[in-house]
C-alpha positions in Angstrom: -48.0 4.5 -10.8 -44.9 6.7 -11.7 -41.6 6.0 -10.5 -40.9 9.0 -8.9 -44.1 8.5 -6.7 -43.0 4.9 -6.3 -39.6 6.4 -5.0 -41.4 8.7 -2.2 -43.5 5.7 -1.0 -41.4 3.5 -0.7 -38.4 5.7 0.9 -40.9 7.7 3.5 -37.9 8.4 5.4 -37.0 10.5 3.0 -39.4 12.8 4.5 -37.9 14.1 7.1 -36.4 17.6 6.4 -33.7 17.0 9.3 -33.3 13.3 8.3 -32.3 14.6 4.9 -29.9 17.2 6.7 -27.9 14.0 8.3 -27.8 13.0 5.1 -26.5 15.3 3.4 -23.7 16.2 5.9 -22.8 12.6 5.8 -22.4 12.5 2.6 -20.0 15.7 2.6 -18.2 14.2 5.4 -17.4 10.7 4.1 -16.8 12.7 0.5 -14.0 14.4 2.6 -12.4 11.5 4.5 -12.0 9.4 1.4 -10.6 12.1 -0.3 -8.1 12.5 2.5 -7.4 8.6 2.8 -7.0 8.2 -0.7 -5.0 10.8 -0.7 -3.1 10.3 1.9 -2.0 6.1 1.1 -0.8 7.5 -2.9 1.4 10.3 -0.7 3.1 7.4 1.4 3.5 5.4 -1.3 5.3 7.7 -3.4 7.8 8.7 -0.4 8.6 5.0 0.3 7.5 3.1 -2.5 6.5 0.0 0.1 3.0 -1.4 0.1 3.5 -2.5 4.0 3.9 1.4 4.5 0.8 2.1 3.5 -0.8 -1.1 5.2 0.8 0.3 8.5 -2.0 3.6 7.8 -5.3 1.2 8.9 -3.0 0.0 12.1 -2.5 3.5 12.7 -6.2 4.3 12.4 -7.5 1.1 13.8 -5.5 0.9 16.9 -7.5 4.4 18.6 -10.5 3.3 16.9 -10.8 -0.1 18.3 -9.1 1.3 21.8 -11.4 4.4 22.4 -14.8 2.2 21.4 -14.6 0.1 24.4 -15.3 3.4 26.1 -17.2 6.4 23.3 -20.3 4.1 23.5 -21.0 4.6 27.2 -19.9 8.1 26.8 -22.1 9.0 23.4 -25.1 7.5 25.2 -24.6 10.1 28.2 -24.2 13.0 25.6 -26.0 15.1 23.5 -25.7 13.1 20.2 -26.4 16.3 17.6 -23.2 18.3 19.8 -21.0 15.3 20.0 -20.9 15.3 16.2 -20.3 19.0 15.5 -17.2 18.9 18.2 -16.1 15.2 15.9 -16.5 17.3 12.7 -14.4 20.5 14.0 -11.7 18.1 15.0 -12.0 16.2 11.3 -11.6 20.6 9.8 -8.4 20.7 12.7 -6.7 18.0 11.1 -7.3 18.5 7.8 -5.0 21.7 8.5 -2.8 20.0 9.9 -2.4 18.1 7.4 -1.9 21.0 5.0 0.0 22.5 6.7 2.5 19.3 6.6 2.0 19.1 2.7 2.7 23.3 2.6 5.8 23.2 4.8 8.7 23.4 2.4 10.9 21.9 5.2 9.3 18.5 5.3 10.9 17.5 2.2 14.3 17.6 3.4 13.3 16.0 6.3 14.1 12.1 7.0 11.6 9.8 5.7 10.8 8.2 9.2 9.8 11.7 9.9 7.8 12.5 7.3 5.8 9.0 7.6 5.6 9.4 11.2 3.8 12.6 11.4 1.2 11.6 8.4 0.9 8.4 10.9 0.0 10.6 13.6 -2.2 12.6 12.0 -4.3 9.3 10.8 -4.0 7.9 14.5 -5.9 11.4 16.0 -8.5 10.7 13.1 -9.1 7.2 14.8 -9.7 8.8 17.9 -12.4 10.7 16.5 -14.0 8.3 14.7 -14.2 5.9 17.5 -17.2 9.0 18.5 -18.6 9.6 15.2 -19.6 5.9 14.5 -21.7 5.9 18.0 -22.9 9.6 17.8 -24.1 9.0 14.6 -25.5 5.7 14.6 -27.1 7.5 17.5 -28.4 10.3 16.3 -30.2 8.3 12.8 -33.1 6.7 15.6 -33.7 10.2 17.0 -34.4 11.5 13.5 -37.0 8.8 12.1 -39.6 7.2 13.8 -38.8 4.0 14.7 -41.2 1.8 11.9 -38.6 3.7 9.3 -35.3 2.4 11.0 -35.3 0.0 8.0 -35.5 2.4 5.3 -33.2 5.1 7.1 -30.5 2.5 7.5 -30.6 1.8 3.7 -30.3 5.6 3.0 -27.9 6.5 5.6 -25.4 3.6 4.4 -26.2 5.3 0.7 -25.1 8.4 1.7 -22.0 6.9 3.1 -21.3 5.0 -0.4 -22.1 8.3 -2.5 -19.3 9.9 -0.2 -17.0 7.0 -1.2 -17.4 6.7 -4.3 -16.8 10.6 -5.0 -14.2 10.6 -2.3 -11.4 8.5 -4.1 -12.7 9.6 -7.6 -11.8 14.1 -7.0 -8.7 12.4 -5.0 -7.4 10.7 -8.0 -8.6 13.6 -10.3 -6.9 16.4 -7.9 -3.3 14.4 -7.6 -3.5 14.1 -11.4 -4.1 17.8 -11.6 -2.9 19.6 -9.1 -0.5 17.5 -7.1 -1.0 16.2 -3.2 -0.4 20.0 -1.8 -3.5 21.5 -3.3 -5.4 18.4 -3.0 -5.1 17.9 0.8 -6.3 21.2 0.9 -9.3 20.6 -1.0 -11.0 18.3 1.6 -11.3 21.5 3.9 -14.3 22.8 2.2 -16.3 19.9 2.5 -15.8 18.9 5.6 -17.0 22.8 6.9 -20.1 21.9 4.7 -21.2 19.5 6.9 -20.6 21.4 9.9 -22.8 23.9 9.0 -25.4 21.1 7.8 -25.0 19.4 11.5 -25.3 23.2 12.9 -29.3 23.2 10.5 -29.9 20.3 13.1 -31.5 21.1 16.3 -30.4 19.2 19.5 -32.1 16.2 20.5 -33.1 14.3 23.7 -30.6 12.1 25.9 -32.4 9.0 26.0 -30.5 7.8 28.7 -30.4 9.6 32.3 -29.7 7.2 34.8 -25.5 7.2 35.1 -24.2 4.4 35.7 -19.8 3.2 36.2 -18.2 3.5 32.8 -17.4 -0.3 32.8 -20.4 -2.1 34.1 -22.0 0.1 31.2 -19.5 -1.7 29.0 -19.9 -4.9 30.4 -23.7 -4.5 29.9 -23.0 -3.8 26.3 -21.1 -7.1 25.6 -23.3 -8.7 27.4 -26.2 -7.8 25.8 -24.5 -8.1 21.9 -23.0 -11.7 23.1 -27.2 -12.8 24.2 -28.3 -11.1 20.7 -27.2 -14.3 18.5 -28.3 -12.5 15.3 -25.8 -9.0 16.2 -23.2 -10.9 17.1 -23.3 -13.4 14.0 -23.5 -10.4 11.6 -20.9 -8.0 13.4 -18.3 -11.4 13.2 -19.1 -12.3 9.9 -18.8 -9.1 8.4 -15.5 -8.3 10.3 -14.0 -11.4 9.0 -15.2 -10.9 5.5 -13.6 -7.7 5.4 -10.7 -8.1 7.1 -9.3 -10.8 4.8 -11.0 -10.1 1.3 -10.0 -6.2 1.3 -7.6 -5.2 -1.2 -7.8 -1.6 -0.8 -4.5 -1.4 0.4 -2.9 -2.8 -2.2 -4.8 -0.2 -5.0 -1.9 2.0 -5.5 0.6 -0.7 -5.9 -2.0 -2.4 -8.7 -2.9 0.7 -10.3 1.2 1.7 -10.8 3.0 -1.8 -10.6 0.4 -4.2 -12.1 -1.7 -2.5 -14.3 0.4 1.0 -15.0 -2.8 3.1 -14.9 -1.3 5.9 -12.6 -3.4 8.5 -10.5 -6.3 8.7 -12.4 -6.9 4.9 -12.8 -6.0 4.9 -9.0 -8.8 6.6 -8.3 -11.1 5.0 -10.6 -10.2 1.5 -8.9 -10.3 3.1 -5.6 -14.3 4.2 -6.3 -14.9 1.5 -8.0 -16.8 -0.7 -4.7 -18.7 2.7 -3.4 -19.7 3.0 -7.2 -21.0 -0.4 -7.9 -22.2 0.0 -3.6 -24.4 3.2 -4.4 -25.7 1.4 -7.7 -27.4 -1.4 -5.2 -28.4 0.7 -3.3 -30.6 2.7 -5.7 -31.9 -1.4 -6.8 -33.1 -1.8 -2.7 -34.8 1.6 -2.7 -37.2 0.2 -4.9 -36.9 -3.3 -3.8 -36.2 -3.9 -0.2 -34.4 -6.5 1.8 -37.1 -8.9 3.3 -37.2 -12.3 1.9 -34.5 -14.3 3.4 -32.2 -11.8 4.4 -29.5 -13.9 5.7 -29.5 -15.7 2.7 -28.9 -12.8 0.6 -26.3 -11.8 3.1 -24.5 -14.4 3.0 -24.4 -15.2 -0.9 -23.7 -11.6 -1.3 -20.9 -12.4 1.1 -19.5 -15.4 -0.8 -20.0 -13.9 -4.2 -17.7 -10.7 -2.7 -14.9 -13.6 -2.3 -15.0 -14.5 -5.4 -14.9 -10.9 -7.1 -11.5 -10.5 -4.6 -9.9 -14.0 -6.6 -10.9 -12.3 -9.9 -9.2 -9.4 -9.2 -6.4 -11.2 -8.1 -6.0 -12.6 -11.2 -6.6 -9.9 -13.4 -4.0 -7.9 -15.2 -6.5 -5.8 -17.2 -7.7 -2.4 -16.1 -11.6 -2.9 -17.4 -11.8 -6.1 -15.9 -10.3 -5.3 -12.7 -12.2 -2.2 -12.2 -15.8 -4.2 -13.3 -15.1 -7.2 -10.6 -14.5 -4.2 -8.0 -18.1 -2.6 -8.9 -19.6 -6.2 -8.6 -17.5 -6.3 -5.2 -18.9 -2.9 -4.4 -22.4 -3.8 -5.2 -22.3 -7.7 -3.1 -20.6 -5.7 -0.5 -23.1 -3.4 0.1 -26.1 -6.1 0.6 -23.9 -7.1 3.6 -24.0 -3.4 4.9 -27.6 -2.9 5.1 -28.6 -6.3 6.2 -26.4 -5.4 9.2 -27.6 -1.7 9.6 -31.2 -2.5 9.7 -30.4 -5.4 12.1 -28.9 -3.5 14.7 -31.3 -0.8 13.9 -34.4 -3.2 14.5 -32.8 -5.4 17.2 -30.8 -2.7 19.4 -32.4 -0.9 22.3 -32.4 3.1 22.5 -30.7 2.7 25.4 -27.7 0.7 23.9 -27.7 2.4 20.8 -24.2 4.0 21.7 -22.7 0.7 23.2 -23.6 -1.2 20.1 -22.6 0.9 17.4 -19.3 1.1 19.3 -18.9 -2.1 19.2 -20.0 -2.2 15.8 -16.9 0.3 15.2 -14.6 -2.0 16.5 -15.1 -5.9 15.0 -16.5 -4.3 11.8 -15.4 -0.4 10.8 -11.9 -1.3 12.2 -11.7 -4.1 10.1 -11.3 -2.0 6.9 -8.2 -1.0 8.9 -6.9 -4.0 10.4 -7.4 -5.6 6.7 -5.5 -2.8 5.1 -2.7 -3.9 8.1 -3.1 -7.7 6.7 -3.1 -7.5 3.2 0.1 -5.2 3.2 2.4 -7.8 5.4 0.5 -10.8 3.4 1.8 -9.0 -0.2 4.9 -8.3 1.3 5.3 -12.2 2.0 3.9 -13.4 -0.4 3.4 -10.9 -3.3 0.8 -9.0 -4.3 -1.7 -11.3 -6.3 -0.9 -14.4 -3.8 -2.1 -12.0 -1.0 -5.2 -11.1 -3.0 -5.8 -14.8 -4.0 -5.7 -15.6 -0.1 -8.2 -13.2 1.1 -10.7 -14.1 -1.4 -10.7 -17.9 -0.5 -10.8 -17.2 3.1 -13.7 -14.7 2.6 -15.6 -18.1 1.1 -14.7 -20.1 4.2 -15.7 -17.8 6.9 -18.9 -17.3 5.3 -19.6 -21.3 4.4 -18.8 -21.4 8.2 -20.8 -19.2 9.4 -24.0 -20.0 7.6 -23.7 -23.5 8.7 -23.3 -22.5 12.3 -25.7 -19.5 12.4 -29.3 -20.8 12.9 -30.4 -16.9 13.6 -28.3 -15.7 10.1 -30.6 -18.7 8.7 -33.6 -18.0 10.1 -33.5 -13.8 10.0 -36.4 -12.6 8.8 -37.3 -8.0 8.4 -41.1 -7.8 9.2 -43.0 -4.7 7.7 
């Protein structure tokens, strides 16, 4: 049998022509919002030159995100999903001006720094608001596409997409600073992000699942509720927060790539895409070989083995090395991602699909943020490679802990 029909049978979500549109405007969509992160931490870091600074940008980001979900998932799951996303994305093309015009305004230079950090913090505290409705609408919107025996499958692609988008995002980011400067390459995101507008237009509207209205916080209480009696959720959504929130490094990128290992933009971005590269190179392994032996065993090796790629890195003062134990990292992190995507895909209700997943955005998605938050106040304490050294060991703990707690992480099993 030839690969390439090996591929399509084993990936029959594939498909499904509007399944690939999601896709594809995910992709575009996460291309853009790396680009403008990555972007956006180098330009704070060259007006104040303090790693806590750009830290303070996944507070800024988190603090909507985490404060909005309580209520987006009742409010997604009363919506058209399909609309909900093309109003998130035409706010994402609004700030995105915005933010050129801040970079374009000649003015803002002579402006006080507290000023100039200020509005580039408001700007990424809007783009948590939004978010806190793209993680629901979308998560949403993925079971409408696919027929429900593919949820597996679709959750591995959809989290692909997402990695391609990453790894490309901080790559063009690294490659536009270098050259054409932070002006023209805040610009740049524009275009992609109106490509996935039009993509989500190609995307016909779809049912609401959900008719009965209910009180915005019994909905919410129902949601807890039900995550808190799903052992298996709630094990994953924890142990993948706290993994995250104390192994990231990505905050500290710029001050590695120009303090530690003098590599400047361009190596910037390369260390920046070097988890979504080793991530989407995973991926490509589980389209051909899916998760379904022992899941929570793999999760939680590929958990532990992420700590120790965080020590190594730590450690490292070499470029190549650095940027290899980050495409390991990217790769063990991504196991972690799709054993939790297809879990909440499998184990979630269509009628608490928008609760979940914004739950999901706040002890998981936020803790990219919150981390950023962490390691920049730990580095400034302790320095920069003590910081690093700490979040890798702690990554170890949680997970030892959590495996030897976790009789549903032990047990897990993927039918099909």
């Amino acid at each position: 049998m030839s690969l390439a029909i090996r591929f399509l049978l084993k990936n029959r979500a594939l498909r499904f022509p509007h399944f690939r549109k999601f896709l594809t405007q995910r992709f575009c969509l996460i291309l853009a919002l790396n680009m403008q992160t990555t972007i956006i931490a180098y330009w704070i870091y060259l007006i104040t030159g303090d790693v806590v600074s750009v830290g303070k940008l996944g507070l800024f980001e988190a603090i909507p995100a985490i404060g909005c979900s309580f209520f987006t998932g009742h409010l997604v799951e009363q919506r058209e999903k399909r609309t909900l996303l093309l109003r998130c994305i035409s706010a994402y093309v609004l700030l995105a001006v915005f933010y050129c015009g801040l970079a374009f305004f000649e003015g803002s230079h002579h402006l006080p720094m507290s000023w100039q950090t200020g509005l580039i913090y408001g700007g990424v505290f809007a783009g948590g608001m939004i978010r806190a409705f793209v993680s629901p609408s979308s998560f949403s919107l993925l079971g409408l596409l696919i027929p429900r025996r593919l949820y597996a499958n679709g959750a591995t692609w959809s989290s692909t997409s997402w990695q391609a988008g990453g790894i490309m995002g901080p790559l063009l980011a690294g490659l536009f600073i270098a050259a054409i400067g932070i002006k023209w390459s805040i610009a740049a995101v524009v275009p992609f992000e109106l490509v996935a507008l039009v993509l989500m237009f190609s995307i016909p509207r779809q049912a609401i699942l959900k008719k009965v209205k209910e009180p915005v916080l019994q909905s919410v209480k129902e949601g807890l509720k039900f995550i808190r009696h799903t052992p298996i959720i709630l094990t994953a959504l924890l142990l993948d927060m706290f993994a995250v929130l104390l192994g990231g490094a990505t905050a500290l990128l710029p001050a590695y790539a120009k303090d530690v290992l003098d590599v400047g933009e361009i190596g910037f971005g390369w260390l920046r895409a070097a988890p979504g590269i080793g991530a989407i190179l995973m991926y490509i392994g589980l389209s051909f070989s899916p998760l379904k032996n022992k899941p929570g065993a793999k999760m939680a090796l590929a958990i532990a083995g992420y700590g120790i790629c965080i020590i190594i890195f730590g450690i490292s003062t070499s470029f190549v090395l650095s940027f290899i134990v980050l495409v390991a990292s990217g790769a063990l992190d991504s196991i972690s991602v799709v054993v939790r995507g297809i879990i909440l895909q499998l184990y979630t209700p269509d009628e608490m699909r928008g609760r979940v997943s914004a739950v999901n955005t706040m002890f998981v998605s936020s803790s990219n943020e919150l981390g950023e938050v962490e390691s920049g106040y730990t580095a400034h304490w302790f320095g920069l490679k003590r910081a690093v050294l700490l979040g890798g060991f702690a990554t170890i703990i949680v997970v030892s802990i959590a495996w030897a707690k976790s009789k549903a992480l032990r047990k897990l099993k993927f039918e099909g």
